[in-house]
C-alpha positions as CSV (number, residue, x, y, z in Angstrom):
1,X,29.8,89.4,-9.3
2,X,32.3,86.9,-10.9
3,X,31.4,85.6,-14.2
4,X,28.9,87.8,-15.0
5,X,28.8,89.6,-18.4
6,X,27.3,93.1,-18.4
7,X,25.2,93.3,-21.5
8,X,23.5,96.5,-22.9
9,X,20.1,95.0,-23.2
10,X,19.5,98.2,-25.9
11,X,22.1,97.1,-28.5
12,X,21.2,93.5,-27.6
13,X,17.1,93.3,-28.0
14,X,15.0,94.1,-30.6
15,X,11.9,95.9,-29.8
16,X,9.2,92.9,-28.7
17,X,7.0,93.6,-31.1
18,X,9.8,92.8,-34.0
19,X,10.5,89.5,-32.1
20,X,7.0,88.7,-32.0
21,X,6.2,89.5,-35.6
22,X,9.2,86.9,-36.7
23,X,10.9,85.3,-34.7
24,X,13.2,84.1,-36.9
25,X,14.9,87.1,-37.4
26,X,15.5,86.9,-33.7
27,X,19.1,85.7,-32.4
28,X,18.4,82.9,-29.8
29,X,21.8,83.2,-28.2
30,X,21.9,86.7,-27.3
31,X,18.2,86.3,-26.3
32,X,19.1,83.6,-23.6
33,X,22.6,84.9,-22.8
34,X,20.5,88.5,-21.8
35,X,18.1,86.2,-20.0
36,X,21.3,84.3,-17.9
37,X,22.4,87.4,-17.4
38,X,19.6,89.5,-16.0
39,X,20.0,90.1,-12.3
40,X,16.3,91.4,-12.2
41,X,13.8,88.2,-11.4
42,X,10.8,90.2,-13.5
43,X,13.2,91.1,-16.8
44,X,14.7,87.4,-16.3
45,X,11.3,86.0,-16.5
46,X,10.6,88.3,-18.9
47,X,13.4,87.2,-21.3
48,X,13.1,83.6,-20.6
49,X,9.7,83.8,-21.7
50,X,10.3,85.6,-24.7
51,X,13.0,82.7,-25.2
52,X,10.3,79.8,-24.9
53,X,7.9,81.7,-27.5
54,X,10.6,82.2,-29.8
55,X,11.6,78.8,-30.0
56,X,8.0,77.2,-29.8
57,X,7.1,79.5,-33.0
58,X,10.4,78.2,-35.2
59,X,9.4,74.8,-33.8
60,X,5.8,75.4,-35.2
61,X,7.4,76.8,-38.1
62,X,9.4,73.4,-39.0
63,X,6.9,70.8,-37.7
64,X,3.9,72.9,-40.5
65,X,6.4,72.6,-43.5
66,X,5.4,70.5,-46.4
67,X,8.7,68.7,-46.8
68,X,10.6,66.9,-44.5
69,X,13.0,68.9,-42.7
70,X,16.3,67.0,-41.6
């Protein structure tokens, strides 16, 4: 396969539970890079949606602080 980048999803991916417990400590890029990756439909779907919750939790994050964020 031409362009494709052969991650080791081990050194790449924290355990799920220490993404869902903050996602901020999460690195978004290597999340969705994994996801583009993935040749596997489940894992793809897997990491795309692990993608979507961490974003929708910083998002959540931002939108419930006090002072304006810019």
């Amino acid at each position: 396969m031409l362009g494709v980048i052969k991650i080791d999803e081990k050194k790449v991916l924290k355990p799920i539970d220490e993404i869902l417990s903050d996602p901020w400590q999460v690195d978004i890029q290597e999340l969705f890079e994994v996801s583009v990756n993935e040749p596997g439909e489940i894992k793809r779907n897997l990491y795309d949606s692990l993608d979507t919750y961490v974003l929708q939790k910083r998002q959540e994050d931002i939108s419930n602080c006090p002072a304006p964020v810019i």
